[in-house]
N, C-alpha and C positions, 0 to 999 in steps of 0.2 A: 086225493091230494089235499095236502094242509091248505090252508090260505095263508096267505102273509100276514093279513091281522092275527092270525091265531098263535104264528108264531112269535112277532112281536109282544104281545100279550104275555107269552111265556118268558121270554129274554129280559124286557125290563121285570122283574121278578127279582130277579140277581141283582143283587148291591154288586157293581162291578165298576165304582169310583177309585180312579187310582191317586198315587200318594208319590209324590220326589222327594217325602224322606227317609220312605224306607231304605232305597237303595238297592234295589234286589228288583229281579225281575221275574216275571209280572209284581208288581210294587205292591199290590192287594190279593188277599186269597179268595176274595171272590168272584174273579178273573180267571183263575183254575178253575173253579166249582163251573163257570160257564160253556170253557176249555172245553171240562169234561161232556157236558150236555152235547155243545156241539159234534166233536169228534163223534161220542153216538148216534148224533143223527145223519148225520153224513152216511157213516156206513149202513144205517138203515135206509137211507135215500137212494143208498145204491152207488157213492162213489167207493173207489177204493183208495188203499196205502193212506187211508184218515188218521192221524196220528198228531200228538202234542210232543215239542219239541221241549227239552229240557228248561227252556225260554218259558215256555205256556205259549207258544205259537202254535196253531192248527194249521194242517197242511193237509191235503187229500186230491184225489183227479179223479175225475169223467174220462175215461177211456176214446178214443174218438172212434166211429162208427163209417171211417170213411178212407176208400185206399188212394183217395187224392191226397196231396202232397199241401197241406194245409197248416196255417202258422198255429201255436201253439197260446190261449188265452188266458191270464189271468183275472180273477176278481176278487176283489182283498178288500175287508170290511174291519174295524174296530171292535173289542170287546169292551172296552172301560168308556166311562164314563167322567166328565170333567170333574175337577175336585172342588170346582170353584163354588158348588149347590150339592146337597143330599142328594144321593141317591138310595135312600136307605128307606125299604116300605112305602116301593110306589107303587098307589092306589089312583089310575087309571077313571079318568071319566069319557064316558063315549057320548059325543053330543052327533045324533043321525039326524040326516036332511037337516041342517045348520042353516036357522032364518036370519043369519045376517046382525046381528044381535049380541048384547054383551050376552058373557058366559059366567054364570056365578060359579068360581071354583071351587070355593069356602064360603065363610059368613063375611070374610071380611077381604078376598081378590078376587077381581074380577077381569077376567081377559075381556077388551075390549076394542074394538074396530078403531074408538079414538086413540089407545096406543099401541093397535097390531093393524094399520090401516089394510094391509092386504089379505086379513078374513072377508073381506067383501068377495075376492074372487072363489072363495069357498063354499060361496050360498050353494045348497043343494048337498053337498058332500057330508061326509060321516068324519066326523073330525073325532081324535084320542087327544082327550087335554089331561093335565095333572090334576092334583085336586089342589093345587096353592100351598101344597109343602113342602115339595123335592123338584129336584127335575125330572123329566118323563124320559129320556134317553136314547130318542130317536136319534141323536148322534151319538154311537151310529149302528144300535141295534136294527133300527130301521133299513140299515143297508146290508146287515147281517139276514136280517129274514128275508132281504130282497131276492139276494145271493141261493140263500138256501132254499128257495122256493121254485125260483129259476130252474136250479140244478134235478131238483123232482121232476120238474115239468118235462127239461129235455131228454130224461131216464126214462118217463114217459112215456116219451114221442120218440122213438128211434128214425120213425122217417126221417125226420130234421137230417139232415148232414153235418156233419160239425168233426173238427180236428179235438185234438184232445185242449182239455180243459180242466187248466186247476184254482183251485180255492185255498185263499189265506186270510185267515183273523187275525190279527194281529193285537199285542197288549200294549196301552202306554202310552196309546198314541196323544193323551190330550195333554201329558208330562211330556208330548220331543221323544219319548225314546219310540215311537210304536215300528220305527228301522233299525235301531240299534240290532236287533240278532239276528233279522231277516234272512232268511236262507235263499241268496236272488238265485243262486247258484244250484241247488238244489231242488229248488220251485221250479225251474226248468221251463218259465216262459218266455216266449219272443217279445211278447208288449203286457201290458196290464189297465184291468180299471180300477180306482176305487170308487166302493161305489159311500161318498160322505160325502155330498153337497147341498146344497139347503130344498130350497125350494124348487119344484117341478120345471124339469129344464135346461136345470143349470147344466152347463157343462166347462170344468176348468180347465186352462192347460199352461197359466203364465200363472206365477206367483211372488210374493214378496222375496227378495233377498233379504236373510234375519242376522241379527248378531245379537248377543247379549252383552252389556256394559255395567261393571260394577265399579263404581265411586268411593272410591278410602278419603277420607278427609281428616285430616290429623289436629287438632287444638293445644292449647294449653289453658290449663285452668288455675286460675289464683284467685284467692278469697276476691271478691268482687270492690271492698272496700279498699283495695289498694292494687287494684287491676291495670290503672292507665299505665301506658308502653308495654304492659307484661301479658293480659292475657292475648290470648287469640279463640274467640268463638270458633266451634267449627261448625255450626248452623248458621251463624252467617255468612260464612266463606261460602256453606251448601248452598244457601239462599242466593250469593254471588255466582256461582255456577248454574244453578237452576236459570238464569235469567239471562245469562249469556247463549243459550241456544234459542235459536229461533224461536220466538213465544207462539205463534201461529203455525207451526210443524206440527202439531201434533194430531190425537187419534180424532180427536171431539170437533179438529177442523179442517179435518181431509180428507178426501173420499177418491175414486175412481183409479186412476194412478199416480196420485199424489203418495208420496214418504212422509213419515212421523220420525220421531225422537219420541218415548213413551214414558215418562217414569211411573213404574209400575210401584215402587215404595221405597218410605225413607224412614231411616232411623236412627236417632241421634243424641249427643249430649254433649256438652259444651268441648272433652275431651276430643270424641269420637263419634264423626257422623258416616254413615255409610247412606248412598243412593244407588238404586237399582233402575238402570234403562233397559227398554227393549229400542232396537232400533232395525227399522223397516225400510225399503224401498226396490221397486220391481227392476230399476236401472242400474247397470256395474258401477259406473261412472260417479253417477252422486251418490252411491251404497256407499263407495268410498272415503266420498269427500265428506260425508256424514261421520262415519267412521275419525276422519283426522280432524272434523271439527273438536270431537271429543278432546282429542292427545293436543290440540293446541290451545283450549281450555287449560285443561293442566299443566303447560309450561308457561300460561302468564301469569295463573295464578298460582307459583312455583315461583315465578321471578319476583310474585309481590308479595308473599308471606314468607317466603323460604321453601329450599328443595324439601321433597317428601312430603309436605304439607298438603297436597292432592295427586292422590294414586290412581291412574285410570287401569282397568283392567278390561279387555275384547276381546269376546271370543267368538266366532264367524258360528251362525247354527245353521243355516241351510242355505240354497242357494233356487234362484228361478228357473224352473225346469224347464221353460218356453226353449231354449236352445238345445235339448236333450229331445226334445217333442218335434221341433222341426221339419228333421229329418226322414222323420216317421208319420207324416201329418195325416196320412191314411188312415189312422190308428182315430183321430180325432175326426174325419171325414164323417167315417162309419157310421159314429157314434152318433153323428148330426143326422145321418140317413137314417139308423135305426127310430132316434126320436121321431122324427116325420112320420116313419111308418107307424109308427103307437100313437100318433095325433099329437105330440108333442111339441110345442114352438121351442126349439132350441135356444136357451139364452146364453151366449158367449161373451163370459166375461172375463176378468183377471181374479185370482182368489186375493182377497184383502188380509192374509193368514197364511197360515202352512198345511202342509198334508203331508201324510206319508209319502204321497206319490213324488213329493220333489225330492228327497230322499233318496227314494226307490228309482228316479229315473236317472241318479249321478251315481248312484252303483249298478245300473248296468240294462235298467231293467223300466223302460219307457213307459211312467203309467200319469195316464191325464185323468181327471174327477167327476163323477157324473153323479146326479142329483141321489139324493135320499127319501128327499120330501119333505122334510120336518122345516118348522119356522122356531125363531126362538129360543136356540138352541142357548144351553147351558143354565138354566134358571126355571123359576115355578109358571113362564108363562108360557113354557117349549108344549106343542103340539104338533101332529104331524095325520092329514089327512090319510085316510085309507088309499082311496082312489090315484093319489100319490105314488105312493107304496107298490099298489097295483100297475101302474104305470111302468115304474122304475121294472119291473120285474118283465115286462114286456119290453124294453129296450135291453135286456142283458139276452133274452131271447133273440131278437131280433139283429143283436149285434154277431151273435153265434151262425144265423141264417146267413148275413151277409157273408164274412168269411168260410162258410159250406159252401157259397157257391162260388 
């Protein structure tokens, strides 16, 4: 059997940073190129019907080995990598039995306990850092070889009992589209995991309600020397807007299930300013009223400049699976027993973010989040223990046990 480092090892390899301006899907070609690898190995692992869908979506199944009447599994991992950091020629440093201690990445970053305080609990283990130039891509290749390491195991081991069992990689998901193609339909399972969560343990099943909000801000511009009564700034109008949402909502002062207002960039000139929000929050209720702070923003300042002079634009992007999960909580049960059994403290939190699985579980198809292992995610300081890894691969086993029996 491979091991999971080895195949991690291979995976980040592939520049498979995706892009929202190509437009096209998988958005980067080197997403295929990964596509490709996996699909081979799957069928050399031993599953069948492995195949890439016109998407660059991977699909394949474990056959089940049992004439009991057993629900049907999935686990669906990421190919791409965020666009927000290089993924381009990553050169992997393996620091073994980790003394607690900075890490020299380069000559000139250094991972350090003072700002990764939870390297402390890694004393002992085999940590995969970057070298301080790219990101290293444990989200969520690391969940990719968790998956594909699992599925050898249980090819294996036929004693295991297990119903059938399918596997999806999905692209794009750090761009929002990694559900846009998804086949829930055709994938053909009763529940799902992903497996993209941070650090050992986690397991998600509640997540943000998302919208995105774009800002049109309309100006006029006249020579500045004979501007009074005539021009209108539209950066100060922006600047008048920015200020009207709650200045203490947002990402840098909220935590647990607290909602933000985000603006993620602005850009402008005296004519034409445009702002970009994200807006988050786990509850329908003030999702909402979040939402109509925005639109009544723009009709006072509409009564005081003139109509058109601020254009709100909203569009809803996901929604909080916890009500989709519910129902099914057995699904999330499991997953907490599985970890127990692999020595695992389950941490059950809310995801502060999106996943494919909220997505995936409002088209049809019930998938709550289980850890990956990696810290750090999207930047030169992301690492991701072995022993992690090893772990996580041991609860996708364990999860398969449970429902064999």
């Amino acid at each position: 059997m491979k091991r999971v480092e080895e195949r991690f090892l291979e995976y980040i390899k592939i520049n498979t940073k995706s892009d929202e301006t190509t437009k096209v899907t998988p958005s980067t070609k080197g997403q295929l190129v990964l596509a490709e690898k996996l699909c081979n190995e799957l069928k050399e692992v031993g599953l069948k019907d492995a195949k890439i869908s016109q998407h660059g979506y991977v699909y394949a199944t474990l056959d089940k080995n049992s004439n009991k009447d057993l629900p049907v599994i999935g686990f669906i991992a990421h190919m791409d990598t965020a666009p927000d950091y290089s993924g381009e020629s990553v050169n992997p440093k393996i620091v073994a039995n980790y003394d607690g201690k900075d890490i020299k990445l380069n000559d000139s970053v250094v991972l350090s306990p003072k700002f990764s305080p939870e390297l402390k609990q890694y004393i002992g283990k085999t940590l995969i850092t970057t070298d301080g130039t790219t990101l290293l891509g444990a989200d969520d290749k690391a969940g990719i070889a968790e998956i594909m390491t699992a599925m050898e195991y249980l090819v294996n081991h036929p004693e295991i009992e297990h119903g059938t069992i399918k596997v999806g990689f999905t692209p794009d998901e750090e761009i929002g589209e990694g559900a846009d193609n998804f086949d829930v339909e055709g994938f053909g399972a009763d529940f799902a995991y992903t497996m993209d969560g941070g650090r050992v343990g986690e397991l998600e099943y509640e997540n943000f309600n998302a919208a995105g909000v774009k800002v049109q801000i309309n100006g006029v511009n006249v020579h500045p020397g004979y501007a009074k009564g005539k021009m209108l700034n539209s950066i100060m109008v922006a600047n008048e807007f920015i200020n009207s949402l709650p200045l203490d909502e947002v990402p840098e002062k909220t935590n647990k299930y607290e909602g933000f207002s985000h603006l993620t960039d602005i850009e402008g000139t005296i004519e034409n300013t445009s702002l970009n929000y994200i807006v988050r929050d786990f509850f329908t209720d003030s999702f909402e009223e979040r939402k109509e702070k925005f639109k009544n923003i723009e009709k006072e300042l509409n009564k005081k400049y003139g109509e058109g002079t601020v254009i709100v634009n909203i569009k809803d992007q996901y929604k909080n699976m916890k009500e989709k999960i519910e129902p099914v909580m057995h699904i999330v049960e499991n997953a907490k027993e599985a970890m127990i059994e692999a020595g695992v403290i389950p941490i059950v939190r809310p995801i502060r973010g999106g996943t494919d699985g909220a997505r995936l579980s409002f088209m049809g198809l019930p998938t709550p989040n289980i850890f990956a292992g990696g810290e750090n995610f999207h930047g030169k300081y992301e690492y991701v223990p072995v022993e992690s890894m090893e772990k996580a691969v041991q609860v996708i086993v364990n999860i398969v046990k449970r429902y064999g029996k």
